[in-house]
C-alpha positions as CSV (number, residue, x, y, z in Angstrom):
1,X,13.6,174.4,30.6
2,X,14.3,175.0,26.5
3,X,13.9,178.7,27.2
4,X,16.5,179.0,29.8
5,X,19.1,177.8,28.0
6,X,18.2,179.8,25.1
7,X,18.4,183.1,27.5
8,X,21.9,181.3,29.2
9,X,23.2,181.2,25.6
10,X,22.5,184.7,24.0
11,X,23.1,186.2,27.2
12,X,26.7,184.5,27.8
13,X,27.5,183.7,24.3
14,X,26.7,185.5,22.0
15,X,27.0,189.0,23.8
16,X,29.6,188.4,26.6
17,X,32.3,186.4,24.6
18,X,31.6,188.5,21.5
19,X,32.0,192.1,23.4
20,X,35.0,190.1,25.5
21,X,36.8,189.5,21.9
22,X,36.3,192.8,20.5
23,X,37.9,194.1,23.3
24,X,40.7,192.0,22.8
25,X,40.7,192.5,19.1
26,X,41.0,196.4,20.1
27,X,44.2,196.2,21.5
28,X,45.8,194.6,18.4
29,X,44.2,196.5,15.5
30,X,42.3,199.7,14.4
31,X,39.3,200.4,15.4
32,X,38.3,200.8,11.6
33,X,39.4,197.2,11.0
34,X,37.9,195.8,14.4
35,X,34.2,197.4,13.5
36,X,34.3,194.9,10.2
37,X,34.9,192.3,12.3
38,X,31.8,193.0,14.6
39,X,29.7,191.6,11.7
40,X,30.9,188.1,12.3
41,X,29.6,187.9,16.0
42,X,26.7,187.0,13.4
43,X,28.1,184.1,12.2
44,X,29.5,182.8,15.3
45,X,26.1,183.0,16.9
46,X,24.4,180.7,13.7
47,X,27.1,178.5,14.2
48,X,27.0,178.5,17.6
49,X,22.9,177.8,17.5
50,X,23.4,175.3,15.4
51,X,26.0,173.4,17.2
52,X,24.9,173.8,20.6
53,X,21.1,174.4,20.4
54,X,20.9,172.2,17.5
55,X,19.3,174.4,15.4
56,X,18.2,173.9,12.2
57,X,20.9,175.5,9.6
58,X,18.9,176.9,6.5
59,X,20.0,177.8,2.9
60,X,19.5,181.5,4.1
61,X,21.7,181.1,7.1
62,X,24.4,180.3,5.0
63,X,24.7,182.2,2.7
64,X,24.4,184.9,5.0
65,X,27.3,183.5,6.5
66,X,29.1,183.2,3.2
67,X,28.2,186.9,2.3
68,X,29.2,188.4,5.6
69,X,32.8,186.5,5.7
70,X,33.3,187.9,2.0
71,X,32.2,191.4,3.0
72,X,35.1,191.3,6.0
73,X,37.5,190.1,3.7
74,X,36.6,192.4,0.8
75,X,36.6,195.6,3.1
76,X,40.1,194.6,4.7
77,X,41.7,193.6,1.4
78,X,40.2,196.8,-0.7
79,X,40.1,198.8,2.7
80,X,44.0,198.5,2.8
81,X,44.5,199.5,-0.5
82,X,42.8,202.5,-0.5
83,X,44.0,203.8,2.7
84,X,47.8,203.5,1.3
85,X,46.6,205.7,-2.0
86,X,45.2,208.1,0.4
87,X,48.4,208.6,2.5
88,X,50.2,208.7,-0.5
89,X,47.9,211.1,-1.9
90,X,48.3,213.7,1.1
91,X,52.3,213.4,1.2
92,X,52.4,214.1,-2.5
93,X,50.1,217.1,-1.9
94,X,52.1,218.0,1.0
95,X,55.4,218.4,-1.0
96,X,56.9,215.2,1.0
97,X,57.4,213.2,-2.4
């Protein structure tokens, strides 16, 4: 019976919400920004293990966890950054400025 609801719970869960939020995720930013995000259908699916399988949380889990939400922010921060000197970059080179 354990099994079941360990298939019930990736199969709905973890890959039907997660691809269902992406989608929505799509229609409000880039697709650049939304495939950072992807990496967090990681950590919802620890936390979701351990909340509703009661799964035991280990040190590895999270920090994992801790690394992944820092990589996402990191890569939006920086990410935004960089794309602005870029653009800035080509319109100077373009004679815009």
């Amino acid at each position: 019976m354990e099994f079941i609801s360990s298939i019930l719970y990736l199969g709905i869960l973890a890959s039907l919400v997660t691809s269902l939020l992406s989608n929505t995720i799509l229609s409000k930013i880039k697709a650049s920004q939304m495939s950072v995000f992807a990496n967090l259908s990681t950590v919802v699916t620890i936390a979701a293990g351990a909340l509703i399988l009661n799964e035991k949380l280990t040190f590895y889990d999270i920090l994992g966890s801790i690394l992944i939400i820092l990589g996402v922010i990191g890569t939006n921060y920086f990410g935004v950054k960089r794309e602005h000197s870029i653009k800035v970059n080509l319109e100077y080179n373009e004679g815009k400025m």
